[in-house]
C-alpha positions in Angstrom: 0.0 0.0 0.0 1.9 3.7 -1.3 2.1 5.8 1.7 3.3 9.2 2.4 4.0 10.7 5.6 5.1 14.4 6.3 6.3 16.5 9.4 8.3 17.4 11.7 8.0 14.0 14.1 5.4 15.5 16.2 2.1 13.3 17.3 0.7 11.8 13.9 -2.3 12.3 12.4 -3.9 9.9 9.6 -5.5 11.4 7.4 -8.8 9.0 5.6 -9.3 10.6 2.2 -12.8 10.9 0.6 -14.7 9.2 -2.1 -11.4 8.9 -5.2 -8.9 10.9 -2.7 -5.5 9.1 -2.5 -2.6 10.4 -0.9 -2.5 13.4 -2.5 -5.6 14.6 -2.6 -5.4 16.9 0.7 -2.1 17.9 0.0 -3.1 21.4 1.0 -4.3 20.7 4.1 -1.2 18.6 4.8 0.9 21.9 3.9 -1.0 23.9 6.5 -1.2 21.3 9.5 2.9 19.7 8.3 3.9 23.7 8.0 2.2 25.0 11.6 4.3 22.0 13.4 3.4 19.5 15.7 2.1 16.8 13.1 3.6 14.2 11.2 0.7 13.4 8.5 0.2 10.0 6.9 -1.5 9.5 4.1 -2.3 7.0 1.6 -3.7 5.2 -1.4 -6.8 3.0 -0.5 -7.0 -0.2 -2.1 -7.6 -0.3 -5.9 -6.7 3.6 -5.7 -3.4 5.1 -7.6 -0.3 3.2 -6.6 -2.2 1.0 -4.6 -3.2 -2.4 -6.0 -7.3 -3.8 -5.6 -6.1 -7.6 -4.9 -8.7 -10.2 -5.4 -11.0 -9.9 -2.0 -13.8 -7.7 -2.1 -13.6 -4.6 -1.1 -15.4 -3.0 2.1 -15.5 -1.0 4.9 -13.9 -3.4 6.8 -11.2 -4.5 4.7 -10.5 -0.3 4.1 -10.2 -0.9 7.9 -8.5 -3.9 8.0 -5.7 -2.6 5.6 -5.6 0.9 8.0 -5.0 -1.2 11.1 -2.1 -3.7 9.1 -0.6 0.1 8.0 -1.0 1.5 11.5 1.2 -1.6 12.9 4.4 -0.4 10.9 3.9 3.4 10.6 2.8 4.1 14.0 4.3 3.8 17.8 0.7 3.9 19.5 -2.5 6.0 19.5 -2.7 8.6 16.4 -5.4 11.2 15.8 -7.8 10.0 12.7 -9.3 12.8 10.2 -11.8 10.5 8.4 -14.0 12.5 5.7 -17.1 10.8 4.0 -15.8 7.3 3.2 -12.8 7.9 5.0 -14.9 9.2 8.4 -16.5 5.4 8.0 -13.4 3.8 7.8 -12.4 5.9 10.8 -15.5 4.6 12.9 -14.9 1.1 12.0 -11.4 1.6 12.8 -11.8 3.3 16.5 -15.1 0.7 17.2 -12.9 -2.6 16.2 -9.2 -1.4 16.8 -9.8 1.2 19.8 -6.3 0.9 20.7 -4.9 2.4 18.0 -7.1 5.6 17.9 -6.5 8.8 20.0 -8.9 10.8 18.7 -11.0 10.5 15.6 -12.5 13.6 13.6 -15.4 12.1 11.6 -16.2 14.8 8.8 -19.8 13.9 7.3 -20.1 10.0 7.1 -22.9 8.8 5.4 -23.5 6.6 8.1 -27.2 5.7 7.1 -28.3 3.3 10.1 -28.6 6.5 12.6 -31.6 7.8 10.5 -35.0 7.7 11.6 -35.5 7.2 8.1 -32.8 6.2 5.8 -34.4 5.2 3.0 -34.7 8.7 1.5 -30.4 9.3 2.0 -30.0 5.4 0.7 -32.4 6.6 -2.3 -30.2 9.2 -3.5 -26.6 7.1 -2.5 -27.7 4.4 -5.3 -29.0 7.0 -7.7 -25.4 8.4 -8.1 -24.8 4.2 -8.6 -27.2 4.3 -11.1 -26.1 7.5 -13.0 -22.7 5.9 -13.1 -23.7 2.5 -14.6 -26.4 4.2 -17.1 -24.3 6.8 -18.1 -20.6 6.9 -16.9 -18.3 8.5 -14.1 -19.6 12.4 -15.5 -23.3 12.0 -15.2 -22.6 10.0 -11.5 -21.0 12.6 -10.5 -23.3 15.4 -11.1 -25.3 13.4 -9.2 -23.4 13.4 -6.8 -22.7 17.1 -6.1 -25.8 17.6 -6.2 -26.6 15.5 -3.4 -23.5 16.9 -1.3 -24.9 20.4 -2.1 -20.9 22.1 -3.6 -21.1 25.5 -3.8 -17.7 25.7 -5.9 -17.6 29.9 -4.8 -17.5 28.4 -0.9 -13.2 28.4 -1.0 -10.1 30.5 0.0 -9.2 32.2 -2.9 -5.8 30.2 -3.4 -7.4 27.2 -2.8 -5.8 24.5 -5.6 -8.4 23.2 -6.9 -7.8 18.9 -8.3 -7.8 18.7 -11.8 -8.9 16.1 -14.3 -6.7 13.5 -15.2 -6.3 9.3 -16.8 -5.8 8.3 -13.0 -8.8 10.2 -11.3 -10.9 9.0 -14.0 -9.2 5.5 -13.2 -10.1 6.6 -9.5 -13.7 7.5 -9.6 -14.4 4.6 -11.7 -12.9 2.3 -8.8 -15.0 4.0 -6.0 -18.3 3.9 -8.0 -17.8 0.5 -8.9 -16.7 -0.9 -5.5 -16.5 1.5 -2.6 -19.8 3.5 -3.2 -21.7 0.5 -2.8 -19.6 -0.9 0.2 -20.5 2.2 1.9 -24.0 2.4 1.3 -24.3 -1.2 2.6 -22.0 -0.7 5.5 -23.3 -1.2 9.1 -21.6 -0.2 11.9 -20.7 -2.0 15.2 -21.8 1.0 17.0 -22.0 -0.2 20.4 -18.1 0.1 21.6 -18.5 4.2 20.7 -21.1 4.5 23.0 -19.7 3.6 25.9 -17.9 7.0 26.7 -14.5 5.5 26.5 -11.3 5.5 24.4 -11.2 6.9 21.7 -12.5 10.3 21.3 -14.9 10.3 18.3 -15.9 14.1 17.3 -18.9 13.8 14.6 -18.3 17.1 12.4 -19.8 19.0 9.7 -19.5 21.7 7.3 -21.1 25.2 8.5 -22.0 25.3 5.0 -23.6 21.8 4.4 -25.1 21.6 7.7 -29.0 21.7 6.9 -28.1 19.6 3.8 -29.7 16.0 3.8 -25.9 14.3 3.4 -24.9 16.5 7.0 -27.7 14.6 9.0 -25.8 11.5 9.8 -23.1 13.3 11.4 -25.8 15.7 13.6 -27.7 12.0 14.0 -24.2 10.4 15.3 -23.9 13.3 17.8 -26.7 12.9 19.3 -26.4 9.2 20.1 -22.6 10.1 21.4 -24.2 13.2 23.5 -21.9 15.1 22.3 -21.7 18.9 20.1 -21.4 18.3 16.4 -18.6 20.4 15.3 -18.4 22.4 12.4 -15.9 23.3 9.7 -15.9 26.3 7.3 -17.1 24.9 4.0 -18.6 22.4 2.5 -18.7 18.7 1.9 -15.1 19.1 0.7 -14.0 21.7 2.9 -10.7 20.2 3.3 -10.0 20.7 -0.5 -11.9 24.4 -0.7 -10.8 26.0 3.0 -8.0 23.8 3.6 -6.6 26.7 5.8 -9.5 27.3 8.4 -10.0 23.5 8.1 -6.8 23.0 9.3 -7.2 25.6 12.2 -9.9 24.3 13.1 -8.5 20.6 13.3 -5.7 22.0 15.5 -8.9 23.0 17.6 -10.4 19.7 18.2 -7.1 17.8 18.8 -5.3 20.4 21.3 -9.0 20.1 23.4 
């Protein structure tokens, strides 16, 4: 599994990317967090992602998790922090509820963790019509789908934010996570009962102050509630991290130095 990690030795943080997102694609927000000190940042290529290979099994939320905690075993001395956004804030709630030991904190940035609905079947609705759009009409039409659904304001950013452009491997990318890790997400269930204890780890449901009264924010406001916690929020959007990787980073530095 390709790797990077990047800092100055201080307590690391993992970073889980989102949807396509390998290990580049928060490279921003590593600058900011890598160049205020105190972190060293890992980040990587999920399975089937960039210069990492699929291998035969099928993929899900657990083996994500699986491959996290075989990763976390070499790269880490104990207890890191976890940033997990969308997919990746699933991947970090599998991780602290089956490998607690290895999670300090955990930052979960809008999971579309469905089973803490009253009603799910309207957010599950709209998760396989993106599904849909991709196996009617390709990774373009799936993705306006899915935009939509994750209400991007493209306007909502810093004004140097770097924007990812198209490439051959993002294309390869989407194509991977509509094919296989959309699907895994929408059928992934929880074990929910270890994070509702009140002990190690910490797990901070968050949001974007822009998203929040969006349909995909209400799992994170649901999850919040069952922890008794506040949900926190970030500037932006869904993909905050990518548009305001600068306040999302100061606000990161927030959560973890609490």
């Amino acid at each position: 599994m390709y790797t990077s990690k990047q800092g100055d030795g201080g307590r690391m943080l993992v970073i889980i990317q989102p949807g396509d997102g390998d290990a580049d694609g928060s490279a921003a927000l590593v600058r900011e967090l890598v160049g205020g000190g105190g972190f060293t940042v890992l980040t990587y290529d999920r399975r089937g992602l960039s210069r990492s290979p699929a291998g035969d099994d099928p993929v899900t939320i657990e083996s994500h998790t699986d491959d996290l905690a075989l990763l976390l075993a070499t790269q880490a001395r104990g207890p890191v922090d976890v940033l997990g956004m969308s997919i990746g804030a699933l991947i970090g709630l599998d991780l602290a509820a089956r490998y607690p030991g290895l999670v300090r904190t955990l930052v979960a940035h809008e999971p579309p963790l469905t089973q803490v609905l009253d009603d799910p079947a309207p957010f599950v609705a709209r998760q396989e019509a993106v599904e849909e759009a991709f196996r009617a009409e390709g990774v373009q039409a799936a993705m306006r789908q899915f935009l939509a659904l994750t209400a991007l304001d493209p306007n909502d950013r810093e004004p140097d934010a770097e924007l990812p452009r198209p490439s051959p491997a993002r294309a390869a990318n989407l194509a991977f996570f509509l094919t296989h890790d959309a699907p895994a997400a929408r059928r992934f269930r929880l074990y929910l009962e270890p994070l509702l204890k009140g002990e190690p780890p910490v797990v901070i449901p968050a949001v974007g102050a822009s998203t929040k009264d969006s349909p995909h924010a209400a799992p994170a406001l649901a999850l919040a509630r069952l922890l008794g916690r506040e949900c926190a929020e970030f500037e932006g959007g869904h993909s905050g991290h990518v548009f305001r990787p600068r306040a999302f980073a100061a606000r990161l530095r927030e959560l973890l130095s609490a």
